[in-house]
C-alpha positions, 0 to 999 in steps of 0.5 A, a space after each residue: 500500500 505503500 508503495 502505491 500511495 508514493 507512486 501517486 503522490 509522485 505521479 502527481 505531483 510531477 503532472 503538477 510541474 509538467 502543468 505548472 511549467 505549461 501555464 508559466 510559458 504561456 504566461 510569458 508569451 501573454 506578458 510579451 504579447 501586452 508588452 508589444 501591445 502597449 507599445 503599439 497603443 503609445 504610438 497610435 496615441 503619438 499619431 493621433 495626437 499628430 492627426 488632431 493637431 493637423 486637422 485643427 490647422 486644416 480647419 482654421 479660419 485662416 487657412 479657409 480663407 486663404 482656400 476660398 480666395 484659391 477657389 474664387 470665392 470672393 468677400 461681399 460686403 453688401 447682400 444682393 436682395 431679390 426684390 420682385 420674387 417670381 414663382 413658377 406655374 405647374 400645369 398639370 395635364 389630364 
């Protein structure tokens, strides 16, 4: 009885290193992976940063006004009113 009670504690506990080397491996390809992970995370940060900061000096006024006068578009001071508004007439044929 003996043993067999030694043979399985040893059993035993060998199947718990050959488990607990297993889960320690993977562990450290997860640790890795999160490492590689983060750090591609800071540097879309970095970029989108940049991006904000572009868009931002796209959108100024300053800038829209210079690609307006590019396009032709001119500063009126004065509104054009349309005095004598004509509507135009549907006729329907049956």
């Amino acid at each position: 009885m003996k043993i067999n009670l030694k043979k399985s504690v040893g059993m035993l506990l060998f199947l718990l290193l050959i488990i607990n080397l297993y889960l320690y491996t993977k562990t450290m390809v997860l640790s890795d992976e999160m490492v590689q992970l983060e750090s591609n995370m800071k540097k879309i940060r970095v970029e989108n940063t940049e991006l904000q900061k572009k868009l931002s000096s796209f959108n100024s006024l300053h800038n829209l006004s210079l690609v307006a006068e590019n396009l032709g578009f001119t500063q009126k001071t004065t509104p054009t009113y349309f005095e004598n508004l004509q509507y135009a007439k549907a006729s329907f044929h049956e």
